[in-house]
N, C-alpha and C positions, 0 to 999 in steps of 0.2 A: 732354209729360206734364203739365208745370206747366197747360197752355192750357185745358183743360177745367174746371179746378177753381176757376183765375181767372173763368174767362165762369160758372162756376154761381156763383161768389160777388159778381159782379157785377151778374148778372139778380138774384138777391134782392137787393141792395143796390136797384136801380134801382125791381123792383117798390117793396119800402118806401117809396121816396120817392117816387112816384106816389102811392101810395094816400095815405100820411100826408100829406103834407107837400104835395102839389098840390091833393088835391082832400078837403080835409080838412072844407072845406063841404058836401063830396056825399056823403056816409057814407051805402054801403048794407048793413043787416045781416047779410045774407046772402049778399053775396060779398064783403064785405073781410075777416073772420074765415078764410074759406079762403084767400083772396089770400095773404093775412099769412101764415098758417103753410105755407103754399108756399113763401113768399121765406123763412123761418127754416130750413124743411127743406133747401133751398138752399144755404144760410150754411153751414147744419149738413154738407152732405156733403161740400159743398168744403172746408171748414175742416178736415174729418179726413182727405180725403183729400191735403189737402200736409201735413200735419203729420205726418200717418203716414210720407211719405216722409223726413221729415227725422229723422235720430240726435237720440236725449234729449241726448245732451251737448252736439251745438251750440245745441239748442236754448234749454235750458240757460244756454249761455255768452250768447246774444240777450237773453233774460231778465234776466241779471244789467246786462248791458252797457246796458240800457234802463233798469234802476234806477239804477244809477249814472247816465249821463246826467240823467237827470230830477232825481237829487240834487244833481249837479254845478249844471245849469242854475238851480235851486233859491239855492244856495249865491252862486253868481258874480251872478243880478239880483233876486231879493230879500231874502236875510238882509243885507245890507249897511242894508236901508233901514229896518230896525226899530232904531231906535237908543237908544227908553228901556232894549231889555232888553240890548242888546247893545255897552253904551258901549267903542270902544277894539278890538273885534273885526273891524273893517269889513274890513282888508287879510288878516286870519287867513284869515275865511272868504272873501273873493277867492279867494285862495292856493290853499285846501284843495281850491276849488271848482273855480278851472280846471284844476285835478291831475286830481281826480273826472271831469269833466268829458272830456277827452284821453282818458284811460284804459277811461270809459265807451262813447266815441266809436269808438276803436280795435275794443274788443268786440264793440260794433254790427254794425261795419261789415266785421269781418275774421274 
């Protein structure tokens, strides 16, 4: 079930990068504007059809679990390196960060 939704969001991902990004010398009016919104309608149906498979709550919990990470990761390699604002904090925010971090990871991924 997954299979189908991944190859639709794949081919629009792949059209896009053909059109954009390969031949972005060769723009032609009148078929890259449909192109495009082919590959987005694409995006677009795959995208709601795994989504709709999956429960708000795990989803949800993915959501949270990807903010934290990105805070965690935030926290642990670059707040260490501002150090006019943050004289004295460098091992706080380690700390705080590879807690965030784990905990973020966990949610991800479980």
């Amino acid at each position: 079930m997954e299979l189908i939704p991944a190859l639709m969001i794949g081919l629009g991902l792949f059209i896009i990068y053909i059109l954009v990004i390969k031949n972005s010398d060769k723009f032609d009016d009148l078929r890259v504007p449909k192109n495009i919104i082919l590959a987005l309608i694409l995006i677009g149906i795959g995208s709601y059809v795994i989504f709709s498979a999956i429960p708000s709550a795990v989803l949800m919990k993915k959501l949270i679990g990807l903010v934290l990470t990105l805070l965690g990761f935030f926290l642990v390699f670059k707040f260490p390196f501002t150090n006019e604002y943050n004289r004295g904090f460098e091992a706080t925010g380690i700390f705080f960060g590879v807690v965030i971090l784990i905990v973020g990871l966990i949610m991800l991924i479980f």
